[in-house]
Structure formats: C-alpha cells, structure tokens
Biopython code that builds the backbone (N, CA, C, O; Angstrom):
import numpy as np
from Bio.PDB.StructureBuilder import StructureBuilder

atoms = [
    (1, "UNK", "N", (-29.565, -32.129, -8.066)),
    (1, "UNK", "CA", (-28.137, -32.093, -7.867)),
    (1, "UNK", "C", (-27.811, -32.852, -6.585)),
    (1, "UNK", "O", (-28.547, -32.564, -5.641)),
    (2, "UNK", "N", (-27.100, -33.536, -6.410)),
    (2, "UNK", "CA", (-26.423, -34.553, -5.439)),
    (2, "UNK", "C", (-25.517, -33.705, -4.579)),
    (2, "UNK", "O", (-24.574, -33.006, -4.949)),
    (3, "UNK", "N", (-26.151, -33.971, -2.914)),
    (3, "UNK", "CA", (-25.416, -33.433, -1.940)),
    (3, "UNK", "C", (-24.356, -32.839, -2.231)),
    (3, "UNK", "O", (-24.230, -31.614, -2.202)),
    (4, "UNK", "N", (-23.224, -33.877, -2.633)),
    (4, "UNK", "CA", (-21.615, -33.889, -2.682)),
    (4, "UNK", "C", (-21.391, -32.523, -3.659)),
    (4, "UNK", "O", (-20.613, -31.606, -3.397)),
    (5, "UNK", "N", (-22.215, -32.610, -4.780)),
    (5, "UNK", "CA", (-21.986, -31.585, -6.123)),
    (5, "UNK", "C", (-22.380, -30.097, -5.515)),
    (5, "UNK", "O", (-21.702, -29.086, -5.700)),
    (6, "UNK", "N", (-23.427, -30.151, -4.866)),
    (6, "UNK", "CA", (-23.576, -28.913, -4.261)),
    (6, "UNK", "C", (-23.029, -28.457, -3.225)),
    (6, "UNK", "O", (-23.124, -27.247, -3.018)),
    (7, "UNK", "N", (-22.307, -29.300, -2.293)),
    (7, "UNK", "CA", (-21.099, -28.958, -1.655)),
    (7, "UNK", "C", (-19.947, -28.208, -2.391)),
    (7, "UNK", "O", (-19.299, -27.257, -1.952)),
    (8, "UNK", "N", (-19.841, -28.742, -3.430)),
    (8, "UNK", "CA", (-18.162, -28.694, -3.855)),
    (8, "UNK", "C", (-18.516, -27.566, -4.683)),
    (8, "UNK", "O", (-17.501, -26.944, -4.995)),
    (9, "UNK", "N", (-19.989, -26.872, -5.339)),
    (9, "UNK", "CA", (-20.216, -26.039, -6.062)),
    (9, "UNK", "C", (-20.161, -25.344, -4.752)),
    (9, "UNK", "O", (-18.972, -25.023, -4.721)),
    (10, "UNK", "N", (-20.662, -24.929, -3.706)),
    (10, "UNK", "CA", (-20.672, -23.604, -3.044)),
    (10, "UNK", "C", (-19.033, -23.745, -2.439)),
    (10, "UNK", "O", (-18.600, -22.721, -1.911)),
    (11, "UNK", "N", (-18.450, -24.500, -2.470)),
    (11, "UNK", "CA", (-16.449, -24.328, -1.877)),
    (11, "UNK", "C", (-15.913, -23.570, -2.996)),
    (11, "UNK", "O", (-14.983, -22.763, -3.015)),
    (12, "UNK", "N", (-16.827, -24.063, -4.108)),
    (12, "UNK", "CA", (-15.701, -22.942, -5.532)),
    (12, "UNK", "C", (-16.619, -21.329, -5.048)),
    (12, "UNK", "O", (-16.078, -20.381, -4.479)),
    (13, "UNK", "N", (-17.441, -21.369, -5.283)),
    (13, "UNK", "CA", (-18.306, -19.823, -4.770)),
    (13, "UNK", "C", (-17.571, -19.212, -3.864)),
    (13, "UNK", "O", (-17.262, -18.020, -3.868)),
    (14, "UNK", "N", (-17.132, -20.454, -2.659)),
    (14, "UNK", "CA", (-16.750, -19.440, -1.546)),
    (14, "UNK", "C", (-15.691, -19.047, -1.629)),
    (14, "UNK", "O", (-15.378, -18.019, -1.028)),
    (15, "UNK", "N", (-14.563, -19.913, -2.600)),
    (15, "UNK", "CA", (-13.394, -20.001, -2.279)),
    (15, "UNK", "C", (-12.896, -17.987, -3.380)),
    (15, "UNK", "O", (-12.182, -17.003, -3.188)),
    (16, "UNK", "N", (-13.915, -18.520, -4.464)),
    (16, "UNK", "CA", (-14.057, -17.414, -5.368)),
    (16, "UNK", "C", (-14.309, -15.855, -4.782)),
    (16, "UNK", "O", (-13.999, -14.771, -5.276)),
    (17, "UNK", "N", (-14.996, -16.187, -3.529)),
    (17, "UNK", "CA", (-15.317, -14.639, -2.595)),
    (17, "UNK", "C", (-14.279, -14.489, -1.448)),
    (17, "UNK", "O", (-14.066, -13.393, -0.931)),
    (18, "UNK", "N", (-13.656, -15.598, -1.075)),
    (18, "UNK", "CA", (-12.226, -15.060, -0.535)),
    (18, "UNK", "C", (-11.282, -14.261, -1.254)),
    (18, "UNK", "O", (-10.998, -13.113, -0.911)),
    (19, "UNK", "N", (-10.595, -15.078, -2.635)),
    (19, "UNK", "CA", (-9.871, -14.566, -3.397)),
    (19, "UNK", "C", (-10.251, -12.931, -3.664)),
    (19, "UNK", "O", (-9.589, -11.950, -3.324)),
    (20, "UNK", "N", (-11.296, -12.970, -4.251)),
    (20, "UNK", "CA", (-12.088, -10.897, -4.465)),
    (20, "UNK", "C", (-11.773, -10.060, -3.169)),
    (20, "UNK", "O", (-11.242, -8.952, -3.230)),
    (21, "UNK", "N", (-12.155, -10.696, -1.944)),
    (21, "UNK", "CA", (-12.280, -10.196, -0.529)),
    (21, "UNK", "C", (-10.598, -9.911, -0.571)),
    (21, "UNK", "O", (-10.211, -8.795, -0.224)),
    (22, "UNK", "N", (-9.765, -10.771, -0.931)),
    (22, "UNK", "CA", (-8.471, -11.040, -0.476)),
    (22, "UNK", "C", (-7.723, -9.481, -1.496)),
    (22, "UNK", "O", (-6.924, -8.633, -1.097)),
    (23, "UNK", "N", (-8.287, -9.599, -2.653)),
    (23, "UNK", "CA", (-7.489, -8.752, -3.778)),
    (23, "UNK", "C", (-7.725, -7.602, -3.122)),
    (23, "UNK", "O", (-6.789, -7.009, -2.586)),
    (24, "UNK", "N", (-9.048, -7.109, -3.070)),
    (24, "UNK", "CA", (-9.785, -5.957, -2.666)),
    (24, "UNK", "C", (-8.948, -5.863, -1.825)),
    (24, "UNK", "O", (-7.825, -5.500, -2.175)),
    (25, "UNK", "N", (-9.199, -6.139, -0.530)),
    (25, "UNK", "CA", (-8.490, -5.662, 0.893)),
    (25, "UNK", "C", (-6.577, -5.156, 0.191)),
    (25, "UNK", "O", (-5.934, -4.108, 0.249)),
    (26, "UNK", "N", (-6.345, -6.249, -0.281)),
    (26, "UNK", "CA", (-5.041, -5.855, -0.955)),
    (26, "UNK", "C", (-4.599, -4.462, -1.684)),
    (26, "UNK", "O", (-3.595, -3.782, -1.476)),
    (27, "UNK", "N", (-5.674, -4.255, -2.606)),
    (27, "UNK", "CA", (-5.683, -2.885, -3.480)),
    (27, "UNK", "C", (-5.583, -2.075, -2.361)),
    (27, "UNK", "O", (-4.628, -1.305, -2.252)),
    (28, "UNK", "N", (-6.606, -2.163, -1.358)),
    (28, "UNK", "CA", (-7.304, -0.714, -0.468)),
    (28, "UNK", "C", (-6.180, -0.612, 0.371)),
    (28, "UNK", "O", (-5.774, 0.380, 0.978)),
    (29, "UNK", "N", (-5.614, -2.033, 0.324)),
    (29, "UNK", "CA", (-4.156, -1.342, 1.596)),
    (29, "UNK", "C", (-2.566, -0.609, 0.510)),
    (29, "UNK", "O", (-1.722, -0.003, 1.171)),
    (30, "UNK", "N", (-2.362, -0.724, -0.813)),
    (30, "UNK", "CA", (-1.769, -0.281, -1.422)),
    (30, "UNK", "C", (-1.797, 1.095, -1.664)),
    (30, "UNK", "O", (-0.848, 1.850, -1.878)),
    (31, "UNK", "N", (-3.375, 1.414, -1.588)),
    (31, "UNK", "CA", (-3.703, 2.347, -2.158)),
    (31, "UNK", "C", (-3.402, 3.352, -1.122)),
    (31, "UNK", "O", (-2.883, 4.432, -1.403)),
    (32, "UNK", "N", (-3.845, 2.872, 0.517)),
    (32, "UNK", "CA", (-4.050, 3.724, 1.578)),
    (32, "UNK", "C", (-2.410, 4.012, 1.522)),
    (32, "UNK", "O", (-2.120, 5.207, 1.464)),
    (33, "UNK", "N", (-1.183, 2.967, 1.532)),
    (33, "UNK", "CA", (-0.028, 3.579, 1.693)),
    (33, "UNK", "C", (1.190, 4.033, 0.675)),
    (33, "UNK", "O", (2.392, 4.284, 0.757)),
    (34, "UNK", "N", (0.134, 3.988, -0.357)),
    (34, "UNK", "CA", (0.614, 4.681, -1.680)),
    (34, "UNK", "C", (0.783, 6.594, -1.494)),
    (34, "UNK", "O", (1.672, 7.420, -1.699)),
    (35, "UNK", "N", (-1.012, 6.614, -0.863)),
    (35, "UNK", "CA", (-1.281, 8.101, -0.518)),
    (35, "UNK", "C", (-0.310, 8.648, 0.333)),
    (35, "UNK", "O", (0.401, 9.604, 0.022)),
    (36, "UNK", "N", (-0.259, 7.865, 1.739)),
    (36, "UNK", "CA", (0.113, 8.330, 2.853)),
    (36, "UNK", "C", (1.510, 8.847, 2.037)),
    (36, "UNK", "O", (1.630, 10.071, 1.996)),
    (37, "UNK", "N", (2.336, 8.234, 1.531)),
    (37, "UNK", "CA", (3.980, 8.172, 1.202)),
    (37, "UNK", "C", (3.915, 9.072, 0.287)),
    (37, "UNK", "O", (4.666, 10.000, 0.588)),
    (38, "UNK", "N", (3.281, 9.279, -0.862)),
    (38, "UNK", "CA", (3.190, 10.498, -1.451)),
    (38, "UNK", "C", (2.534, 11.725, -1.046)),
    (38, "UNK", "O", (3.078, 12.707, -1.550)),
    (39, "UNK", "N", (1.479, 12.012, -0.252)),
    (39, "UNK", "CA", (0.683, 12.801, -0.163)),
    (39, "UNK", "C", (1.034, 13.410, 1.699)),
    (39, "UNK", "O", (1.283, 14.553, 2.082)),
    (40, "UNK", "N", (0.923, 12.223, 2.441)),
    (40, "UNK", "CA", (0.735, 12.443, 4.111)),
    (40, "UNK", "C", (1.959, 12.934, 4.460)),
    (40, "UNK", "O", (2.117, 14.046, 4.964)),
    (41, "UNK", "N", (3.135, 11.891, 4.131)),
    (41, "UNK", "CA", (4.415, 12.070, 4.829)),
    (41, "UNK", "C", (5.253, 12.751, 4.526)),
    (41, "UNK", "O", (6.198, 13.033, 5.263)),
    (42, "UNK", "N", (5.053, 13.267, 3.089)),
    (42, "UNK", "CA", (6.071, 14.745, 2.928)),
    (42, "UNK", "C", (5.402, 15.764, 3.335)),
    (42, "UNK", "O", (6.196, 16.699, 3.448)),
    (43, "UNK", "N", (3.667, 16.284, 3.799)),
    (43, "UNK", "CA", (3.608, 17.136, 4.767)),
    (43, "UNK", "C", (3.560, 17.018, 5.917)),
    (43, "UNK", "O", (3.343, 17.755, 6.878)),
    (44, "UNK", "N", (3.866, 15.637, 5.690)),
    (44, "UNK", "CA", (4.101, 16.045, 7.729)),
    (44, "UNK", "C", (5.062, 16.168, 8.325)),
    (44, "UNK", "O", (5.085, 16.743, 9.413)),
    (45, "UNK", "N", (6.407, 15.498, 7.582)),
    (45, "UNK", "CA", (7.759, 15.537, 7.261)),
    (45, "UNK", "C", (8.068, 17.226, 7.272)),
    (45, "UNK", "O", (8.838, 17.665, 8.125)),
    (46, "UNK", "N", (7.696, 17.760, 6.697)),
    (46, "UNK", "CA", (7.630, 19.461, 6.692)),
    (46, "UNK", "C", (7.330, 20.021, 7.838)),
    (46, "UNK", "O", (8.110, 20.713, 8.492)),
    (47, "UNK", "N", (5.853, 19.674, 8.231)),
    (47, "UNK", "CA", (5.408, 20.567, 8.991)),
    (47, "UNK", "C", (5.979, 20.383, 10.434)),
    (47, "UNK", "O", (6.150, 21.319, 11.215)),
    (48, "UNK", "N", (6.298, 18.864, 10.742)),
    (48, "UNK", "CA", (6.981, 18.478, 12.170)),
    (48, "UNK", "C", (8.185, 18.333, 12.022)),
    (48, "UNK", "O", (8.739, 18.083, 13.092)),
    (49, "UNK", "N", (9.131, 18.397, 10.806)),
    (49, "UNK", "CA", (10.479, 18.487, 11.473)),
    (49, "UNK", "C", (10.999, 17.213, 11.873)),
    (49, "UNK", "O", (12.217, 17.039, 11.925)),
    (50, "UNK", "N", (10.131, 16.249, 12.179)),
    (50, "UNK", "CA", (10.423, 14.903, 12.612)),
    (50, "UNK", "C", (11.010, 13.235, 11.691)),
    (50, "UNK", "O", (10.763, 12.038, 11.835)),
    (51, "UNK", "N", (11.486, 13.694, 11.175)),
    (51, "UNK", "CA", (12.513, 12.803, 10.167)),
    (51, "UNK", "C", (12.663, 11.392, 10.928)),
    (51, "UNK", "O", (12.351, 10.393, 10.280)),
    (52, "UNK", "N", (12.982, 11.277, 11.862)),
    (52, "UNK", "CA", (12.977, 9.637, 12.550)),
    (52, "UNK", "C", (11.421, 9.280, 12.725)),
    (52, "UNK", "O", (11.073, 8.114, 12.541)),
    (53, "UNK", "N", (10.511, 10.226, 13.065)),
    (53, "UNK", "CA", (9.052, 9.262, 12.932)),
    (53, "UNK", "C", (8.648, 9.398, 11.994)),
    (53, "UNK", "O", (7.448, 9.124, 11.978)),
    (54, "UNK", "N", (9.213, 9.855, 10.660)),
    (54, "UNK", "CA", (8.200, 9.758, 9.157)),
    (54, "UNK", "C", (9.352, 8.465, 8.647)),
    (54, "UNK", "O", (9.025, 7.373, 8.183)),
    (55, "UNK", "N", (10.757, 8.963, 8.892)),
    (55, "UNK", "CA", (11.576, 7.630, 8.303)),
    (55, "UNK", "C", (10.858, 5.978, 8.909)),
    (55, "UNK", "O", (10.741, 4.975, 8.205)),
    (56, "UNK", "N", (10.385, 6.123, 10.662)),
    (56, "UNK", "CA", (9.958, 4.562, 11.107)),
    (56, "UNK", "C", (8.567, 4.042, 10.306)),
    (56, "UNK", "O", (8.106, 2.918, 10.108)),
    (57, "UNK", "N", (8.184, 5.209, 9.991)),
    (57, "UNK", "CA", (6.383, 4.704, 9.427)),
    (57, "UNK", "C", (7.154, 4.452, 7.600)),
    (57, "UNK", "O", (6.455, 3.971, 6.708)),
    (58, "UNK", "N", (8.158, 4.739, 7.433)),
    (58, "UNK", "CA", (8.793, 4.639, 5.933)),
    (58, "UNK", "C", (9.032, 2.556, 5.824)),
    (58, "UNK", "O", (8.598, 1.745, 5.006)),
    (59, "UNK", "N", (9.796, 2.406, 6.918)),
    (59, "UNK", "CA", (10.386, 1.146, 7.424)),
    (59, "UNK", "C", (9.263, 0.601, 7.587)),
    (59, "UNK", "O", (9.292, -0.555, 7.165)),
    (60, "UNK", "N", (8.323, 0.884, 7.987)),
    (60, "UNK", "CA", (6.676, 0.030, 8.453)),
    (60, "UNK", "C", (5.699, -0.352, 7.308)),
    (60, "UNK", "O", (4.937, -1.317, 7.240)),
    (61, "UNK", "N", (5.927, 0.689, 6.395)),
    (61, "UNK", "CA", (5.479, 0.535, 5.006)),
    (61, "UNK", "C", (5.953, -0.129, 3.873)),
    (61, "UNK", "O", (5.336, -0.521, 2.883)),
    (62, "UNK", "N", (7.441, -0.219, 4.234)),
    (62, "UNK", "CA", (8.277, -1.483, 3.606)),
    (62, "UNK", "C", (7.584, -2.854, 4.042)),
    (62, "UNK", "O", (7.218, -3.714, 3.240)),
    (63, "UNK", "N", (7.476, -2.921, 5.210)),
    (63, "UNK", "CA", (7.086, -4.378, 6.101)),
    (63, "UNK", "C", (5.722, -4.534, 5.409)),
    (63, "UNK", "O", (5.590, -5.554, 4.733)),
    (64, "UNK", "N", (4.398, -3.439, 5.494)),
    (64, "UNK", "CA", (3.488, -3.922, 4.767)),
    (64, "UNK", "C", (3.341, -4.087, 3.234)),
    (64, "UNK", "O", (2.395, -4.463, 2.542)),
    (65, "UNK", "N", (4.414, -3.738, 2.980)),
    (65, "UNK", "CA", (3.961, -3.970, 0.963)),
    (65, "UNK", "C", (4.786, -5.364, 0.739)),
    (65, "UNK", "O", (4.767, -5.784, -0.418)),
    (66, "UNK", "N", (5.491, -6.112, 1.678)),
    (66, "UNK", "CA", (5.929, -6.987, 1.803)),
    (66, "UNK", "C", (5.014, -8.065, 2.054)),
    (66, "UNK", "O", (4.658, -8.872, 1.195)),
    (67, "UNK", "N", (4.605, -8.058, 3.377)),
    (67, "UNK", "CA", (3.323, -9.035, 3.801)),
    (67, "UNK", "C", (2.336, -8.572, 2.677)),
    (67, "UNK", "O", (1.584, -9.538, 2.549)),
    (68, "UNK", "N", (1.979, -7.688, 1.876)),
    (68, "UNK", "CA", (0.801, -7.489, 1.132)),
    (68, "UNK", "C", (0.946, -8.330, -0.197)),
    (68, "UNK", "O", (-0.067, -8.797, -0.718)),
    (69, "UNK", "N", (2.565, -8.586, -0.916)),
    (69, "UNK", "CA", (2.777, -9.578, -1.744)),
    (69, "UNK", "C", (2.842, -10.816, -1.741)),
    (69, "UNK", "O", (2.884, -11.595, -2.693)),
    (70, "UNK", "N", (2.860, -11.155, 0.234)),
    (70, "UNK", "CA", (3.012, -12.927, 0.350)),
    (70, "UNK", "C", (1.509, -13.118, 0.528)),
    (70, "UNK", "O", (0.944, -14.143, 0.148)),
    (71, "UNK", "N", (0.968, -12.249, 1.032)),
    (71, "UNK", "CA", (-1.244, -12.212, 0.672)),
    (71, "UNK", "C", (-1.530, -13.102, -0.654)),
    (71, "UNK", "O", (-2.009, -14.178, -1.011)),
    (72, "UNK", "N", (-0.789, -11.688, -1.237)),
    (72, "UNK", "CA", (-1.493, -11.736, -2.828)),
    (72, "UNK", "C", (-0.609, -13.320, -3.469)),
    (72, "UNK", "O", (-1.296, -14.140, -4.077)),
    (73, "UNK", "N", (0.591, -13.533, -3.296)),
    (73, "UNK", "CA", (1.220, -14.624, -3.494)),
    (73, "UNK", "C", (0.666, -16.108, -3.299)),
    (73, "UNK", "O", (0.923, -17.003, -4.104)),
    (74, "UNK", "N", (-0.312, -16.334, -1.875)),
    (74, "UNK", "CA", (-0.520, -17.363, -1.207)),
    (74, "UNK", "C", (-1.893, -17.652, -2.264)),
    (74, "UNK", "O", (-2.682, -16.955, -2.902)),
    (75, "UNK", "N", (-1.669, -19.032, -2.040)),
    (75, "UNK", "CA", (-2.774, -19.996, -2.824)),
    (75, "UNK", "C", (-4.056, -19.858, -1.833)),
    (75, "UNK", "O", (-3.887, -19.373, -0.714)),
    (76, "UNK", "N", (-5.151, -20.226, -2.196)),
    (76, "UNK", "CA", (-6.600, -19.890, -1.499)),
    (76, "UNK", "C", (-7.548, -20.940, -2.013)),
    (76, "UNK", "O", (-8.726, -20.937, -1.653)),
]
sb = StructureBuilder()
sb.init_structure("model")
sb.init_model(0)
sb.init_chain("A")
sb.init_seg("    ")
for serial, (resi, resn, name, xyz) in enumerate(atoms, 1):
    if name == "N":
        sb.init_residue(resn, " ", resi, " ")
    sb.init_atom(name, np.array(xyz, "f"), 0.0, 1.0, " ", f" {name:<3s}", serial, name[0])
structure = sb.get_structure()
C-alpha cells in the first residue's frame, strides 16, 4: 500500500473515532442532565426551598442541550 493510501486510510479511522468519541460524550452529557432535571432537581427543589438556584442550573441546562446540538450538528 502506498504511503499516501495509508495516510488517508488511518484520517478515515481517525476521523471515524472522533465522530463515536463525539456521539458518546454527547449521549453521556444528555443523559447526565436528563437525570439531574428529572430525578436531582425536584429533590432538591423540595428539600432546599431554593427555587432561584434550581431555576439558574434550569437556564444552564438550556445552554447545554443547546451547545450539545451544535456538537452533534458540526461536520468532523
């Protein structure tokens, strides 16, 4: 196989283990603030009484499922 070909074969390999690396990380951050919003922040919302710091981490979680679609959006 010729230098050039085996170059351009390991850029598709690599480019192929970004994209997986890229999804993955993507899922695991959906997933982590899927939980938190169903599971974390209505008991903690309860137990502290604190409605402006569960509403700012509400607003923060908007911001990341946002950046998490221009991730998943962007070419690689």
């Amino acid at each position: 196989m010729p230098l050039s070909a085996h170059s351009s074969c390991c850029n598709r390999i690599t480019a192929r283990s970004k994209n997986g690396a890229r999804r993955e990380d993507c899922l695991a951050l959906k997933v982590h603030a899927q939980i938190e919003e169903e599971i974390f922040y209505p008991q903690a919302r309860q137990a502290t009484k604190d409605n402006d710091l569960i509403d700012e981490a509400a607003v923060e979680h908007a911001t990341v499922k946002h950046l998490i679609g221009e991730i998943e959006g962007m070419d690689w």
